[in-house]
BALOBA-1460 file (C-alpha; in Angstrom, 3 decimals):
// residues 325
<rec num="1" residu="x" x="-3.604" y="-11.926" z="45.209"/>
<rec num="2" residu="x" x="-2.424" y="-14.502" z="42.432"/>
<rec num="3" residu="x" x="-3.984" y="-17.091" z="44.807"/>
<rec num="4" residu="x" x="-7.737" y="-15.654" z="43.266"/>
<rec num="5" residu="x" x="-9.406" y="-17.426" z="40.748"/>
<rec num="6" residu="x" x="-8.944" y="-15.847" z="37.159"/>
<rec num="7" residu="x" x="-12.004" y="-14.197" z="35.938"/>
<rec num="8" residu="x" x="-13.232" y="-15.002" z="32.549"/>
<rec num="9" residu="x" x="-12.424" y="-12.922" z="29.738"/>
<rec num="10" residu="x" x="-15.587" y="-11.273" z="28.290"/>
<rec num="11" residu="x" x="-15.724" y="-8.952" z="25.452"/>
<rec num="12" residu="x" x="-15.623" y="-5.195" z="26.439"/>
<rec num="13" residu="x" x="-15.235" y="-6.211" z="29.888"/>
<rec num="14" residu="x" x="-12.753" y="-5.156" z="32.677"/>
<rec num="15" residu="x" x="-12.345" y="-6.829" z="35.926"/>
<rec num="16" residu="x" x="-10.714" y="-4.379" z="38.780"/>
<rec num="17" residu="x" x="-11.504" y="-3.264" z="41.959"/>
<rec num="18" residu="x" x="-14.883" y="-1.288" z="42.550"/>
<rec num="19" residu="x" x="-13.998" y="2.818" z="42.916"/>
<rec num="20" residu="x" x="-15.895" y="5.616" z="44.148"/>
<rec num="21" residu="x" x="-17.412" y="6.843" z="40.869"/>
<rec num="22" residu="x" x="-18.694" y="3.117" z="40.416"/>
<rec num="23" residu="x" x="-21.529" y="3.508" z="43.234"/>
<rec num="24" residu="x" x="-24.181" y="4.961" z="40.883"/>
<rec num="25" residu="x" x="-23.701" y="2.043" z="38.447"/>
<rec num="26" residu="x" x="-23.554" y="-0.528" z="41.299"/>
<rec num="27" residu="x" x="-26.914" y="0.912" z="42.262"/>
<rec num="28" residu="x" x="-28.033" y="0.170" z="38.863"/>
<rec num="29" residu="x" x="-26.850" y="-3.403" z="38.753"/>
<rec num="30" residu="x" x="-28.699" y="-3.736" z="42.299"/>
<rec num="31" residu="x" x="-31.582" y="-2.499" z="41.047"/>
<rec num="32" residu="x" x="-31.420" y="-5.294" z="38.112"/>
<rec num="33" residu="x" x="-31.332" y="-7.907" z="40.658"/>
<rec num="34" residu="x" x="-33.972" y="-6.942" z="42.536"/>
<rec num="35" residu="x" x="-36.747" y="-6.657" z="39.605"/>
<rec num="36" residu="x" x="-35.406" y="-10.470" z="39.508"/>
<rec num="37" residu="x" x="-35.217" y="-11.577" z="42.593"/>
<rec num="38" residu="x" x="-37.469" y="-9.100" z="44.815"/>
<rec num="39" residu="x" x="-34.758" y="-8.815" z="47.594"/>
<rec num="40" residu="x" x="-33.794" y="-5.240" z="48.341"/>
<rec num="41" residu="x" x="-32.361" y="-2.201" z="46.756"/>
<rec num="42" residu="x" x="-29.315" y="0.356" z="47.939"/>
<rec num="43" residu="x" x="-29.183" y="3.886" z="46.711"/>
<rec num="44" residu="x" x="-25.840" y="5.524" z="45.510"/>
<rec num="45" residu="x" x="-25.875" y="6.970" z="48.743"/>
<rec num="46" residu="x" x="-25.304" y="4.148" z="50.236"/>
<rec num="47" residu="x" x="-23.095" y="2.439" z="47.998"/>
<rec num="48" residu="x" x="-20.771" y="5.155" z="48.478"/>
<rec num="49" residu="x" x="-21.042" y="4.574" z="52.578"/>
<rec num="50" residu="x" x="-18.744" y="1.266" z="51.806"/>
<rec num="51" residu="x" x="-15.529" y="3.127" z="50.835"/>
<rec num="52" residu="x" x="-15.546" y="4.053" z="54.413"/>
<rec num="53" residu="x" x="-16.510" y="0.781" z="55.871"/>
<rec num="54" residu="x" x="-13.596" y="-0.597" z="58.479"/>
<rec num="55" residu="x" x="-14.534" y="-4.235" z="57.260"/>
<rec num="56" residu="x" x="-13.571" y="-3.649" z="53.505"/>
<rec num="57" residu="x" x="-10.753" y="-2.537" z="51.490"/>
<rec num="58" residu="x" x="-11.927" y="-1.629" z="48.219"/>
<rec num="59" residu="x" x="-8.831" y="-1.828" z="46.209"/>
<rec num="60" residu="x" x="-8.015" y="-5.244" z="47.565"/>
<rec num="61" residu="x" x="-11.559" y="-6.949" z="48.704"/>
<rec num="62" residu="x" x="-13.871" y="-6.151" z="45.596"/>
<rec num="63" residu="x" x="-14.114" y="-6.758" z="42.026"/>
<rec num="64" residu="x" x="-16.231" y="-5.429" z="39.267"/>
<rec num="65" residu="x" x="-17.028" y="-6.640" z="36.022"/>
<rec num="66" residu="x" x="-17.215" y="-3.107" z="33.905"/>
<rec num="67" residu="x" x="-18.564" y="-2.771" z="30.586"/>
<rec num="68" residu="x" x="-16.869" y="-0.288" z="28.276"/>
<rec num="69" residu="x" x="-20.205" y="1.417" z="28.825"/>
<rec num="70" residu="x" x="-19.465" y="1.894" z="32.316"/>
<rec num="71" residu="x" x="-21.674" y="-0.324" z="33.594"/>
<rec num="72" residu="x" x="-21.314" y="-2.852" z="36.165"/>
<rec num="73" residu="x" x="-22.241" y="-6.546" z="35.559"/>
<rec num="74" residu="x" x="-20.802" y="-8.536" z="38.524"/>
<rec num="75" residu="x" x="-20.264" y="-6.625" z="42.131"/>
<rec num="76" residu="x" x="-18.113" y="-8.731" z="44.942"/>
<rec num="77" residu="x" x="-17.327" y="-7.365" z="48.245"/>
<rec num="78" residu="x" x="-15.598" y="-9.503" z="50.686"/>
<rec num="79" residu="x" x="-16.435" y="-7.983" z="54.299"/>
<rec num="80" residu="x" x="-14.400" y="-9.294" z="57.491"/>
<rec num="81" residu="x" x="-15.146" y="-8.461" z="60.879"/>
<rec num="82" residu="x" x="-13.450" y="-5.941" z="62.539"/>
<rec num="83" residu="x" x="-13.753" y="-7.314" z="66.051"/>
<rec num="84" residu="x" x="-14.363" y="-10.887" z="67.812"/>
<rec num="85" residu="x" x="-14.670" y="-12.155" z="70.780"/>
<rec num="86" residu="x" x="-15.996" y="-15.843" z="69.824"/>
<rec num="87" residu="x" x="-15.998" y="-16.201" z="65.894"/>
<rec num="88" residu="x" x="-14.389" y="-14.418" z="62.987"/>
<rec num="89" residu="x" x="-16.980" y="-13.797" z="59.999"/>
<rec num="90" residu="x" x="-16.135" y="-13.318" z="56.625"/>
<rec num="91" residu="x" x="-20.014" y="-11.791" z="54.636"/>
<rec num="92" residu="x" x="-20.860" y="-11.496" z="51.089"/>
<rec num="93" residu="x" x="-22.510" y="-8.825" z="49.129"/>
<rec num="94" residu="x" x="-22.317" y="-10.689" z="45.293"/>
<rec num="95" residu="x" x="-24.729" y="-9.030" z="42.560"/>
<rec num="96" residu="x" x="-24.429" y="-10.591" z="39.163"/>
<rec num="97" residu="x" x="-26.628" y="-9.321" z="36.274"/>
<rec num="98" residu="x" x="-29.427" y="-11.823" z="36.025"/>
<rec num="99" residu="x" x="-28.601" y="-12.433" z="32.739"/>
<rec num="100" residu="x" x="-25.201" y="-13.494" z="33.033"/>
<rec num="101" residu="x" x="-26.136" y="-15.597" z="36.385"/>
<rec num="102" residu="x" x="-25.994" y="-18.887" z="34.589"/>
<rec num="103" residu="x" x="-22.179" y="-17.818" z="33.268"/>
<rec num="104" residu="x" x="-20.697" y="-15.972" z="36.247"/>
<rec num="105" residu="x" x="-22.122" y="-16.790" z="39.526"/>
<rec num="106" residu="x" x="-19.962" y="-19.640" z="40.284"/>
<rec num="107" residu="x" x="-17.168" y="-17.603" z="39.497"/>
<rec num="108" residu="x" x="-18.407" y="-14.734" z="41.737"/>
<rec num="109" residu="x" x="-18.873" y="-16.867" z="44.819"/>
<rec num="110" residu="x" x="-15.453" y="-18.757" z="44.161"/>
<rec num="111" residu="x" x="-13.858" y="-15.363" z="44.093"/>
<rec num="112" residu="x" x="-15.540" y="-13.901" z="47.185"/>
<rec num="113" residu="x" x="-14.218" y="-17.118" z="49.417"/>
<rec num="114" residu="x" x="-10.853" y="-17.022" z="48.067"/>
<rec num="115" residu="x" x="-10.293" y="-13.480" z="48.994"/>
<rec num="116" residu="x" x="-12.462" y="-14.043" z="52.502"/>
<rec num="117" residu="x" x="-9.999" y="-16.983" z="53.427"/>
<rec num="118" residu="x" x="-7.356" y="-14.939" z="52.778"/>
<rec num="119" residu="x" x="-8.827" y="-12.326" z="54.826"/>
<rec num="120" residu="x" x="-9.552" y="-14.602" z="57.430"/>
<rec num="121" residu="x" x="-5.941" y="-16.361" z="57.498"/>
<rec num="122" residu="x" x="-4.607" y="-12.771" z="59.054"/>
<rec num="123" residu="x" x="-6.662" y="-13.149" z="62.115"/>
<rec num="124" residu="x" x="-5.790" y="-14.707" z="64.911"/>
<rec num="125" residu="x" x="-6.521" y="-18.350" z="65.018"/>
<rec num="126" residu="x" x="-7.853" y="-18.466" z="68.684"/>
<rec num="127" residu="x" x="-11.265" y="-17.991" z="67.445"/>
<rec num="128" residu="x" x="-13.448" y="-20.226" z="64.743"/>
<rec num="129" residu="x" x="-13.635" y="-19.033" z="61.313"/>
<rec num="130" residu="x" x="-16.478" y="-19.058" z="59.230"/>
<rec num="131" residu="x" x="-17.650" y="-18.228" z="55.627"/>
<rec num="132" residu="x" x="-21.245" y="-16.521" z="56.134"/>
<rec num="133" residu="x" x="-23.530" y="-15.979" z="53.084"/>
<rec num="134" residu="x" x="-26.727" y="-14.835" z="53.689"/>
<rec num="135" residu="x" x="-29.446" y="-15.816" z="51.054"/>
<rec num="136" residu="x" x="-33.315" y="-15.022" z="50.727"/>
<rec num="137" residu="x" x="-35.008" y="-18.294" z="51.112"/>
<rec num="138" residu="x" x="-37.274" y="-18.023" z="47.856"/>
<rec num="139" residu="x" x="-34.102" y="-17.912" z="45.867"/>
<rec num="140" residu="x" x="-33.401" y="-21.384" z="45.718"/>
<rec num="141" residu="x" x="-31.139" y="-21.522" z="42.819"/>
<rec num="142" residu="x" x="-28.486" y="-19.641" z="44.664"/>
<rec num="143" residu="x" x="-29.313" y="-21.738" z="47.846"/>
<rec num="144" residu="x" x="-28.375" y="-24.600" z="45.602"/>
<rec num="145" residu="x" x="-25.248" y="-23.363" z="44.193"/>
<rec num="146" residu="x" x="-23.688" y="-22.367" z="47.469"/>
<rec num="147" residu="x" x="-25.077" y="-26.023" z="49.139"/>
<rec num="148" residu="x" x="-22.787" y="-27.626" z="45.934"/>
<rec num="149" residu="x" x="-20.141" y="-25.345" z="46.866"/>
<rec num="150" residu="x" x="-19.947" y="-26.888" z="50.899"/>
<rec num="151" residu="x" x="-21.875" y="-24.219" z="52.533"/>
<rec num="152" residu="x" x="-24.924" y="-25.181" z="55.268"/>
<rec num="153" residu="x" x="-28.030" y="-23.800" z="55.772"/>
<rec num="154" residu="x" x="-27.505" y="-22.912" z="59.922"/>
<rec num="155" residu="x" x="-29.916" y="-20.364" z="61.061"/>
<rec num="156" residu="x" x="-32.733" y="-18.484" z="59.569"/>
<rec num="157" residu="x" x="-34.441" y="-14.732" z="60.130"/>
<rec num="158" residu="x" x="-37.504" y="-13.950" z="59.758"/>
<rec num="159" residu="x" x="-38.589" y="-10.887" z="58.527"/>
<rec num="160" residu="x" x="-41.847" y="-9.256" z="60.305"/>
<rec num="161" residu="x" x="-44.180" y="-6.450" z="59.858"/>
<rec num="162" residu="x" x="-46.548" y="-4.906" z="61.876"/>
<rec num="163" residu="x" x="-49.624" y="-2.867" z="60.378"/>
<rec num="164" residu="x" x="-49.598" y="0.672" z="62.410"/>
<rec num="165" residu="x" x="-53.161" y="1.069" z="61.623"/>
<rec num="166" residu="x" x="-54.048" y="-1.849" z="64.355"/>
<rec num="167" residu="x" x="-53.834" y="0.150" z="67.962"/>
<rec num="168" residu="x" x="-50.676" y="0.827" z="69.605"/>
<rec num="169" residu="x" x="-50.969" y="0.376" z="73.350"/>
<rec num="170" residu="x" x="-48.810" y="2.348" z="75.686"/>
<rec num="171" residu="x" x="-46.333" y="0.320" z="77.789"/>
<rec num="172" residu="x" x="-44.744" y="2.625" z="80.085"/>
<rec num="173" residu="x" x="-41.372" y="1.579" z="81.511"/>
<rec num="174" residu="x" x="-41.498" y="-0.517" z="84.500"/>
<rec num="175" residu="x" x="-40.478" y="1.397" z="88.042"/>
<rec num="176" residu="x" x="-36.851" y="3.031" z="88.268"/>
<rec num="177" residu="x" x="-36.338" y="2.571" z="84.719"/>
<rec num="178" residu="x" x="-36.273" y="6.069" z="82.670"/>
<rec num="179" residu="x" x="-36.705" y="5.853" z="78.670"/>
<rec num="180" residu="x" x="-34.542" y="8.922" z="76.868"/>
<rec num="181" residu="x" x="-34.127" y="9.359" z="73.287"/>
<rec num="182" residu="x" x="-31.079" y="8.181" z="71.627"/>
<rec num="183" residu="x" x="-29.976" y="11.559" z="71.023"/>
<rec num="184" residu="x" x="-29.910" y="12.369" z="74.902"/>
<rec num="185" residu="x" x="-28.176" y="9.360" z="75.986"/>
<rec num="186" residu="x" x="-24.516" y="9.747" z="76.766"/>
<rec num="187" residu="x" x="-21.886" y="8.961" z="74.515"/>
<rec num="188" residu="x" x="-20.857" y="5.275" z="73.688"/>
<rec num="189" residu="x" x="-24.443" y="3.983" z="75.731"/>
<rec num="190" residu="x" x="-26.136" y="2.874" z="72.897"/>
<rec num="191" residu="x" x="-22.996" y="1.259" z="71.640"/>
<rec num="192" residu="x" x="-22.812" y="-0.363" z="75.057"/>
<rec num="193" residu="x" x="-26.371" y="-1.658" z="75.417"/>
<rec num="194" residu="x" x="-25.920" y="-3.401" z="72.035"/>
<rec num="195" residu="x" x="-23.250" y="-5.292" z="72.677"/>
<rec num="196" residu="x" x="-23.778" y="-6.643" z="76.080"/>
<rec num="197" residu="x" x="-27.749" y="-7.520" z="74.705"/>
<rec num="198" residu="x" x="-26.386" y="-9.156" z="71.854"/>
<rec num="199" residu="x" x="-23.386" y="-11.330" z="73.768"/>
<rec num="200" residu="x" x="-25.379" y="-14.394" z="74.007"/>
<rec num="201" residu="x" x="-26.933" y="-14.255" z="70.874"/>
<rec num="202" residu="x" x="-26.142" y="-16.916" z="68.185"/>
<rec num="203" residu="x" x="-23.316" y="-15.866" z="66.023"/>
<rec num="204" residu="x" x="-23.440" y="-12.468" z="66.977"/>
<rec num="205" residu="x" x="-20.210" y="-10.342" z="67.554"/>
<rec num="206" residu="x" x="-19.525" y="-7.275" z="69.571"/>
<rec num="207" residu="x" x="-19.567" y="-3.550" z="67.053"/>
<rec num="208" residu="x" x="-16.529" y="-1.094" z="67.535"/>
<rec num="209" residu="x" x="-16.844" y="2.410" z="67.523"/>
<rec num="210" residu="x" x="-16.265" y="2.837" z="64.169"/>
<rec num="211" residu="x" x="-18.470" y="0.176" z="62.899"/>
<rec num="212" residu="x" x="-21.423" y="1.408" z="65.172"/>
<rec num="213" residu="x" x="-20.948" y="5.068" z="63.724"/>
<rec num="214" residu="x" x="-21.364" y="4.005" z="60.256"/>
<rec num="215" residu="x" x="-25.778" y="2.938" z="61.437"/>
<rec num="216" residu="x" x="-26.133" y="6.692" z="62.353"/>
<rec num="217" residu="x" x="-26.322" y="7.788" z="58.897"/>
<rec num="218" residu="x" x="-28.933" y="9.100" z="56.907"/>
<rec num="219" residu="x" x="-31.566" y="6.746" z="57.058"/>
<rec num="220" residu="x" x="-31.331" y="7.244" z="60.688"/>
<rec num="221" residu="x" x="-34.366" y="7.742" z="62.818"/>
<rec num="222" residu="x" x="-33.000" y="9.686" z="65.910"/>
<rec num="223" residu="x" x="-36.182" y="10.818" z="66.578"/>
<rec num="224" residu="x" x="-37.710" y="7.271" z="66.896"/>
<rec num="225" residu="x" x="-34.674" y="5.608" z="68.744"/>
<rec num="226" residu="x" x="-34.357" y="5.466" z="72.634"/>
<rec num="227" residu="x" x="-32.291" y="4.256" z="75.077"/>
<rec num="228" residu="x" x="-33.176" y="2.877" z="78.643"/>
<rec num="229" residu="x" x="-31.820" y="3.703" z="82.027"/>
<rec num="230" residu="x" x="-32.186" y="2.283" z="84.906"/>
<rec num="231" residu="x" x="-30.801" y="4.837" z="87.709"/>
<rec num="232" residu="x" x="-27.403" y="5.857" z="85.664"/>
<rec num="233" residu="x" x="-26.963" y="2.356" z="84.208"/>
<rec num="234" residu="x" x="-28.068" y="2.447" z="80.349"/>
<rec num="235" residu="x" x="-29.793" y="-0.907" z="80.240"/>
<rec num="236" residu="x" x="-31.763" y="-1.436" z="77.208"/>
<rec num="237" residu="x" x="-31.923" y="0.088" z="73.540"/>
<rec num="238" residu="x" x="-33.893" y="0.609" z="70.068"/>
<rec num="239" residu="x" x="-32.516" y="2.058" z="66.984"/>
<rec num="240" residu="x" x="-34.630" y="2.659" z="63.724"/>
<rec num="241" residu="x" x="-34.178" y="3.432" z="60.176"/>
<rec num="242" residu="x" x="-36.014" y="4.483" z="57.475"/>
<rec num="243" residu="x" x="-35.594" y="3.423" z="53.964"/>
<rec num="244" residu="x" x="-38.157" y="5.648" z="51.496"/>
<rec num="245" residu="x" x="-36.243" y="4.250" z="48.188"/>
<rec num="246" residu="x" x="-38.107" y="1.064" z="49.358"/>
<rec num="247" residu="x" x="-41.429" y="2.670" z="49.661"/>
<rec num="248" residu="x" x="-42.327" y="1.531" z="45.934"/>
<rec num="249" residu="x" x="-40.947" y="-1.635" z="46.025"/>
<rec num="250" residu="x" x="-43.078" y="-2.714" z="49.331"/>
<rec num="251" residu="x" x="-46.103" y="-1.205" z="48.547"/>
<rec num="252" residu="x" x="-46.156" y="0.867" z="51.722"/>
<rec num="253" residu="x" x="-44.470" y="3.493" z="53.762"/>
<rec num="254" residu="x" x="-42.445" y="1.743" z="56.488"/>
<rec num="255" residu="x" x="-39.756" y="2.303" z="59.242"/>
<rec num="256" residu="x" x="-37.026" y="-0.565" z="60.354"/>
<rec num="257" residu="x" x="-36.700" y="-1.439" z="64.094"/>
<rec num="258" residu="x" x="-32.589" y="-2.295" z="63.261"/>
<rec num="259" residu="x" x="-32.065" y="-3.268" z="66.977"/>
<rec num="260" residu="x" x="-33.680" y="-3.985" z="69.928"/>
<rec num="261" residu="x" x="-31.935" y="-5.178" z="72.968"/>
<rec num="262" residu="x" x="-31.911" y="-5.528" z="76.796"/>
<rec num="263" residu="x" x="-29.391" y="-6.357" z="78.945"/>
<rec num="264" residu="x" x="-29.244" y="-9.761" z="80.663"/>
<rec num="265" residu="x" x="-29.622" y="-8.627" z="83.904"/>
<rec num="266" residu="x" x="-32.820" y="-6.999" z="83.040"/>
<rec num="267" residu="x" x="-34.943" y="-8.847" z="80.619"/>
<rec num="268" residu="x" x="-38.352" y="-10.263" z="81.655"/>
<rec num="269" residu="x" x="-39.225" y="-6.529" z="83.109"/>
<rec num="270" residu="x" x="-41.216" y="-5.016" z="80.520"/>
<rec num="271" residu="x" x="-38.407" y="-2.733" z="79.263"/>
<rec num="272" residu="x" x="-38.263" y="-4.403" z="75.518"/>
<rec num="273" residu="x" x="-41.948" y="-3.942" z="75.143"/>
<rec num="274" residu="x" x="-41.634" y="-0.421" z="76.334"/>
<rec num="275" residu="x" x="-38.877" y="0.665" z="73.851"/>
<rec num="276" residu="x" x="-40.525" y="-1.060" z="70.788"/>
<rec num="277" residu="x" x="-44.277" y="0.562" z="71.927"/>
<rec num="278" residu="x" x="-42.663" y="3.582" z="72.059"/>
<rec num="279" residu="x" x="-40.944" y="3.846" z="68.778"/>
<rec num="280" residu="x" x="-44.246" y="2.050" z="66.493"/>
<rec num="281" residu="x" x="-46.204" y="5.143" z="68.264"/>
<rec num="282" residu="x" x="-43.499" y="7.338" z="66.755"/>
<rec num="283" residu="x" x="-43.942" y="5.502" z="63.139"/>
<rec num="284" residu="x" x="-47.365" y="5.841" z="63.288"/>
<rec num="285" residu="x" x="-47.222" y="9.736" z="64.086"/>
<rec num="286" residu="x" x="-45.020" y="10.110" z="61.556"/>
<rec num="287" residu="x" x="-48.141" y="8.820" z="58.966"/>
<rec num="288" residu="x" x="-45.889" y="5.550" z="58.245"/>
<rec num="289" residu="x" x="-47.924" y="2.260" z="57.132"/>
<rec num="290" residu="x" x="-45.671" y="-0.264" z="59.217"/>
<rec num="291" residu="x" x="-42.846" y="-1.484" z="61.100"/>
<rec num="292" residu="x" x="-40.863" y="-4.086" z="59.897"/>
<rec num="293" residu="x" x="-37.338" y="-5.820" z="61.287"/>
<rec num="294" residu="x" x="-35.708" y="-8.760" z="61.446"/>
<rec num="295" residu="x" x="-35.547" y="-11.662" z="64.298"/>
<rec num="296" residu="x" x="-33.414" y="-15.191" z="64.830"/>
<rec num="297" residu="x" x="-35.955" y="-17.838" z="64.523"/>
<rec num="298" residu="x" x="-34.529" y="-19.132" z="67.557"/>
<rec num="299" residu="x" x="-33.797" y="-16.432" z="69.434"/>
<rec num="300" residu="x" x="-32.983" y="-17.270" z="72.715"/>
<rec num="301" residu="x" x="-34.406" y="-14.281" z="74.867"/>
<rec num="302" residu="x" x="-38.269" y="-14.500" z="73.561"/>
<rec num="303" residu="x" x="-38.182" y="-11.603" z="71.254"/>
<rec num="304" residu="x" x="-39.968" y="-13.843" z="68.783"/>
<rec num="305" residu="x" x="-42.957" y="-14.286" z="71.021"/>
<rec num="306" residu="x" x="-42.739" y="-10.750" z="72.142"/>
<rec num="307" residu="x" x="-42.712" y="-9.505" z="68.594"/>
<rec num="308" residu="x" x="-46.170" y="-11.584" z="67.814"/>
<rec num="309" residu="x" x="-47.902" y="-10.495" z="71.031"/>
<rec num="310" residu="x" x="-47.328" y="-6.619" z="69.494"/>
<rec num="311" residu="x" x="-49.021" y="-7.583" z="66.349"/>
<rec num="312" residu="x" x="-46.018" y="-8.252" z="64.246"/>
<rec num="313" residu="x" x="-46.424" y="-11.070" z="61.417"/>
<rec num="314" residu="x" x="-43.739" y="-12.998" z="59.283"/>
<rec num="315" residu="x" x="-43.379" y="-11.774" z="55.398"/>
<rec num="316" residu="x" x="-40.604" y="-13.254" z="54.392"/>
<rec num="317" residu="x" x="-37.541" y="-15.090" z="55.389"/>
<rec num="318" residu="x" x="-34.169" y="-15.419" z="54.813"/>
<rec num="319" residu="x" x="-30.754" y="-18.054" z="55.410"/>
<rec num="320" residu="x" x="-27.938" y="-17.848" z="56.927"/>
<rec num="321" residu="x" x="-25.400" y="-19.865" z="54.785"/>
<rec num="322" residu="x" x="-22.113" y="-20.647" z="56.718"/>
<rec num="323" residu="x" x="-18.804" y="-22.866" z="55.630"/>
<rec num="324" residu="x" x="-15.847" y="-23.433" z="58.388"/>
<rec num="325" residu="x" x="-12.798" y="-22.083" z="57.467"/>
C-alpha cells in the first residue's frame, strides 16, 4: 500500500480504514454533501450493508478522515467488480465535507485511483480496464476536476419520474407468457433474466450470486417485483425499491423501478410494458406519489421510448466518467 498517495496531515485528524462503528458518522458526512450538492442520501443501514459487499475490502479499499470527535470528513471506497465477461470496472463512492472540498478532493480522487489500479492490476488482463466515476451533471466543479485528472465524459443516465396520479393502463402479458411475483419465481431466475437482458447493454457486466443477494435487502419491494415466464423459460424481469429516507428530500413519496429487463429473444412483445404497468399499479395502491428509475440515454433496446410512452419524464441526469487503465 506504500504505492498510495500520502494524505495530508490535518490537526485532530486520523486517516485509516472506514470500520463498522463508522457507518452512522458516514451517514452524517453524506448527509452534509447532499444539503450541498442535492444528490442522494444513505442511511446507517445501509452504510453498514458495505462491510459485506464482495467488491470491497474495508480494511484495505477505504479511507476515512476522522476527527477526534469521531466524525468523518473524507469517505473513499474503492469498489472492483467481482465478475467480467467484457470489462473490469473499478467505481467510486468519494464524500468530502463541503467545506474542506477546495483542500481535499484532489487528494480523495488521487487516492481512490491509486488503490483501484492496484485493484485492477490483480485481474486478469484479457479484459479492458477502466476507472468509472459517476458524477451528477449539475455538479460541474467535480466534472471539472476529474476532466483535469484524464477522465471522459462517455455515457449519461437519465433519471425519470412518472406521476402515479396520471392513469395507469393495464397491459396484460402477451399470449403464453405468465407474469409471477418475484417471490414465486424459482431460485436464481431473476438473477438469470438480469444478466442475459443486460449482456448487450453498454458497459454493463454480468451480477454473481452474491452480488445479486445484497439488492434483496430492506428497501426491497417483493411485493411490487415480478418475473416473466414464458412456458418454463423465465424471460423477462422487474425489481423495485423503496427509499422513504428520501421522501423529504424529493418532495414526494416514491418507489424505484431498479431493473427492468427482457431477454433478447423476446423483446418487441409487449412483455416490458407489462412488467413495468404492473408494478406502477402496485406503487400507486400502495398511496405512493411516483415512480422514478434510471435509463442509458442510448439505450439500445428502446426502453427510453418505452419509458416516455408510459408517462415517465426526465428530472435529472447524471455522467458516467471513465479513464482506461
Amino acid at each position: 500500500m506504500s504505492d498510495l498517495p500520502r494524505p495530508p496531515d490535518l490537526d485532530g485528524v486520523a486517516w485509516r480504514p472506514a470500520r463498522p462503528d463508522d457507518a452512522a458518522a458516514i451517514a452524517t458526512l453524506q448527509d452534509q454533501c447532499f444539503e450541498a450538492d442535492h444528490t442522494y442520501r444513505e442511511v446507517e443501514s445501509e452504510i453498514l450493508e458495505r462491510f459485506d459487499d464482495p467488491e470491497v475490502n474495508p480494511d484495505t479499499d477505504t479511507l476515512l478522515a476522522v476527527a477526534s470527535d469521531g466524525s468523518v470528513m473524507v469517505s473513499i471506497w474503492s469498489y472492483v467488480a467481482s465478475s467480467a465477461e467484457t470489462l473490469w470496472r473499478a467505481f467510486a463512492d468519494v464524500h468530502v465535507r463541503p467545506d474542506l472540498r477546495e483542500e481535499l478532493d484532489g487528494f480523495a480522487v488521487d487516492w481512490w485511483e491509486a488503490r483501484s489500479r492496484a485493484r485492477l492490476a490483480g485481474r486478469p488482463d484479457d479484459l479492458p480496464k477502466v476507472l468509472w466515476y459517476g458524477v451528477y451533471a449539475h455538479r460541474t466543479g467535480q466534472i471539472a476536476l476529474l476532466e483535469g485528472r484524464g477522465f471522459e465524459i462517455r455515457r449519461y443516465y437519465d433519471e425519470l419520474i412518472r406521476d402515479l396520479a396520471e392513469p395507469i393502463a393495464a397491459h396484460p402479458a402477451p399470449g403464453g407468457v405468465e407474469i409471477v411475483p418475484a417471490e414465486d419465481a424459482a431460485p436464481g431466475d431473476e438473477l438469470y433474466v438480469h444478466n442475459e437482458a443486460f449482456r448487450d447493454h453498454w458497459g454493463s457486466q454480468p451480477f454473481t450470486e452474491e452480488r445479486w443477494r445484497q439488492f434483496h435487502n430492506e428497501f426491497y419491494l417483493p411485493g411490487a417485483s415480478y418475473v416473466a415466464y414464458d412456458g418454463d423459460d423465465p424471460v423477462g424481469h422487474i425489481f423495485c425499491t423503496k427509499y422513504p429516507h428520501d421522501f423529504e428530500d424529493r418532495g414526494f413519496t416514491h418507489a424505484w423501478v431498479e431493473s427492468l429487463g427482457v431477454v433478447p429473444s423476446h423483446r418487441k412483445r409487449g412483455i416490458a410494458t407489462a412488467l413495468l404497468t404492473s408494478s406502477l399499479r402496485d406503487f400507486a395502491a400502495e398511496g405512493l406519489e411516483y415512480a422514478v428509475l434510471d435509463v442509458d440515454s442510448e439505450n439500445p433496446t428502446g426502453a427510453y421510448g418505452l419509458y416516455e410512452a408510459l408517462g415517465f419524464a426526465i428530472d435529472r441526469r447524471s455522467l458516467a466518467m471513465l479513464k482506461d487503465v
